[in-house]
C-alpha positions as CSV (number, residue, x, y, z in Angstrom):
1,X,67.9,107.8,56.1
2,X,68.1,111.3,56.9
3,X,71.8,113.2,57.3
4,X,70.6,115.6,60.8
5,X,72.5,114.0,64.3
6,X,70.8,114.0,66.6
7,X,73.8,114.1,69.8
8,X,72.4,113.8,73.3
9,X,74.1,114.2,75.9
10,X,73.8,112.0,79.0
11,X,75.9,110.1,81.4
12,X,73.5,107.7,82.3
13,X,73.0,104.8,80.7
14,X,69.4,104.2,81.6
15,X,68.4,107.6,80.5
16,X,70.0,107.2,77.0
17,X,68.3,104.1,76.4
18,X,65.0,106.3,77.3
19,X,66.1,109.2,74.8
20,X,66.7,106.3,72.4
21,X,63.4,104.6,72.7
22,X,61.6,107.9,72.7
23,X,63.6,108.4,69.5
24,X,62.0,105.0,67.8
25,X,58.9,104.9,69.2
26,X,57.9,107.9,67.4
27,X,59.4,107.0,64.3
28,X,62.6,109.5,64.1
29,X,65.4,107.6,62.3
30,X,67.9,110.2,62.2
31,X,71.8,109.2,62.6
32,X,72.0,109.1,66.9
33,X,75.5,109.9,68.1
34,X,75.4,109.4,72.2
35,X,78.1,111.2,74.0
36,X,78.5,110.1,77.5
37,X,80.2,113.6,79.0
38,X,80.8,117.1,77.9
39,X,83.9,116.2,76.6
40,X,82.8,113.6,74.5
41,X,80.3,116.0,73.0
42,X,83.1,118.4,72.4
43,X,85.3,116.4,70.8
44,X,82.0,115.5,68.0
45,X,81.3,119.0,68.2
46,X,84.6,120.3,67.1
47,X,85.9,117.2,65.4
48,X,88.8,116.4,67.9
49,X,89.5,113.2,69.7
50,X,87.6,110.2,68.6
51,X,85.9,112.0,66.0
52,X,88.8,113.7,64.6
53,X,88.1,114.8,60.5
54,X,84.2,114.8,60.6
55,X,82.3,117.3,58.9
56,X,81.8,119.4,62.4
57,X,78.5,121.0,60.6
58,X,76.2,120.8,64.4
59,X,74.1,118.6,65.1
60,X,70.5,119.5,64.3
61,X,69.0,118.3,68.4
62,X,71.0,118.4,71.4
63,X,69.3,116.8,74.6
64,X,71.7,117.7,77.4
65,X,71.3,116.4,80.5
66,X,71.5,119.7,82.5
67,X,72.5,117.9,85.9
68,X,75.4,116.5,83.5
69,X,78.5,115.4,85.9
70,X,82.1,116.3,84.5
71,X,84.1,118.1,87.7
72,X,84.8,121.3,85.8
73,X,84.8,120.2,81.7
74,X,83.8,123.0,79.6
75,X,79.6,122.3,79.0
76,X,78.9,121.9,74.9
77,X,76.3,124.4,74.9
78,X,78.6,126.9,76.3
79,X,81.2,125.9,73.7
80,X,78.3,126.0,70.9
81,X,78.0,129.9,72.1
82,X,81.3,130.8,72.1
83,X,82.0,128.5,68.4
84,X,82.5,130.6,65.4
85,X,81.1,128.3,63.2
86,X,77.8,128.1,64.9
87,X,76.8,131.8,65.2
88,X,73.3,132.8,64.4
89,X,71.9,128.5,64.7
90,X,71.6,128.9,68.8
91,X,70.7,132.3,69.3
């Protein structure tokens, strides 16, 4: 099994479960962490909330559902910008 999340980002369910069979029908078995809003994918981002004490190393894929709904939550690929830690990976 490989160690690279992939963390997608999408608030509906039906679309996950596409992502997700995408994701086995051509054979990628990499750990899949689903976050469901921006602020679920911030909190795995940065280690907070829920996934408080991980090893916040960044995913290696981020789908994000660019129409993503939230009413006004910071959006993780601003926060990946703006992150320290992940200068130089998203430029």
């Amino acid at each position: 099994m490989s160690n690279k999340v992939i963390l997608p980002v999408e608030d509906n369910s039906d679309d996950a479960e596409l992502t997700l069979r995408a994701l086995t029908k051509n054979n990628i078995h990499n750990e899949v962490v689903h976050a469901r809003n921006g602020v679920e994918a911030c909190d795995y981002l940065f280690g907070t909330g829920a996934y408080a004490g991980r090893d916040t190393r960044a995913p290696s894929v981020t789908p994000l559902d660019l129409k993503l709904h939230g009413g006004g939550a910071p959006t993780p690929h601003l926060l990946l910008m703006l992150n320290e830690s992940a200068k130089g990976k998203y430029r």
